[in-house]
N, C-alpha and C positions, 0 to 999 in steps of 0.2 A: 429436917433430919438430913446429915448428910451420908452419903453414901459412896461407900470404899472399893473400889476395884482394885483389882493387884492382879497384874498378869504377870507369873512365874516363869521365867524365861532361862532354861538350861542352854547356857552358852559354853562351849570347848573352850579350853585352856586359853590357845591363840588366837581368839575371835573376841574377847572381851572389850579390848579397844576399840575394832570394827564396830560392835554391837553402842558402846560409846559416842563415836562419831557418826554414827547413823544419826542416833536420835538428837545430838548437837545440832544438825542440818533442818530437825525441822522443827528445831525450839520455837515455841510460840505459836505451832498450826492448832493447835485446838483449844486457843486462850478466849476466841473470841463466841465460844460455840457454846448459846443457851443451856444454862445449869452446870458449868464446867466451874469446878470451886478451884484445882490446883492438880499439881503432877509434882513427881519427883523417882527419877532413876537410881535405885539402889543397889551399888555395887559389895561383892561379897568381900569381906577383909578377911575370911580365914582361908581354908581348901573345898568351900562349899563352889559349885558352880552354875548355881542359879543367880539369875540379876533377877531384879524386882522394880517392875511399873508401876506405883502408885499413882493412881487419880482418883481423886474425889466429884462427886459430883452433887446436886439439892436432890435428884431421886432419880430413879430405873427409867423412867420416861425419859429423863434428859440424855443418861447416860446412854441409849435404846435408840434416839434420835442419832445420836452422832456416831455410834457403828453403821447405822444405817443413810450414814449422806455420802454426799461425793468424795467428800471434803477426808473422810476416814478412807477411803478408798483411794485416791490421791497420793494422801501423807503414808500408808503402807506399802506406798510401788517401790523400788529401787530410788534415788536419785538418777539416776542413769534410766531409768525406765521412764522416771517422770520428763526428763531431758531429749524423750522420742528415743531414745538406746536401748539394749538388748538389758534383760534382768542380769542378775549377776548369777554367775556360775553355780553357788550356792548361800545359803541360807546361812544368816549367822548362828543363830538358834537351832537344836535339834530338839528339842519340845518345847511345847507353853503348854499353863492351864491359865484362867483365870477365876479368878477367887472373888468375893461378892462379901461384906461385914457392911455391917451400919455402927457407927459409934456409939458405944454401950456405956461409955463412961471416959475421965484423964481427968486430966490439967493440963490447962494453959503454958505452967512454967512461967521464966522469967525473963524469957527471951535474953 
């Protein structure tokens, strides 16, 4: 069974590319972390301003493990925090939830 997290992340008009190049920087940190099936950053194309986190994961345990490593801890600092620097002045995001599905049904498609 795989299992869907989607963290809702209300980003300010001017912060969307910020919020973009963040997570460009740390493409790939949690590709190699037990039960991690995929991700994807979902940008809004009308006047909504929430982006959307998608990661899949094989179940809650795996997903449970990697909130809970260094490793999530790390990849959430600043770059600049991670680099020994000062965090940055503010937050690109002014809320998150996240959201939790298990896939109840689709298609493939045809790639």
């Amino acid at each position: 069974m795989t299992l869907v997290k989607i963290n809702a992340i209300t980003v300010p008009d001017d912060s969307g590319d910020e919020l973009a190049r963040r997570f460009a920087a740390r493409a790939g940190a949690v590709d190699d972390q037990e039960g991690f099936e995929g991700f994807e950053l979902l940008k809004p194309t009308d006047d909504r301003s929430v982006w959307l986190v998608v990661t899949r994961w094989r179940d809650e345990e795996s997903f449970q493990a990697w909130v809970n490593s260094p490793a999530f801890m790390h990849g959430h600092r600043s770059a600049a925090e991670r680099a020994g620097g000062e965090a940055p002045q503010r937050p690109v995001g002014v809320h998150s939830e996240v959201w939790s599905y298990e896939i109840a049904g689709g298609s493939p498609g045809r790639g």
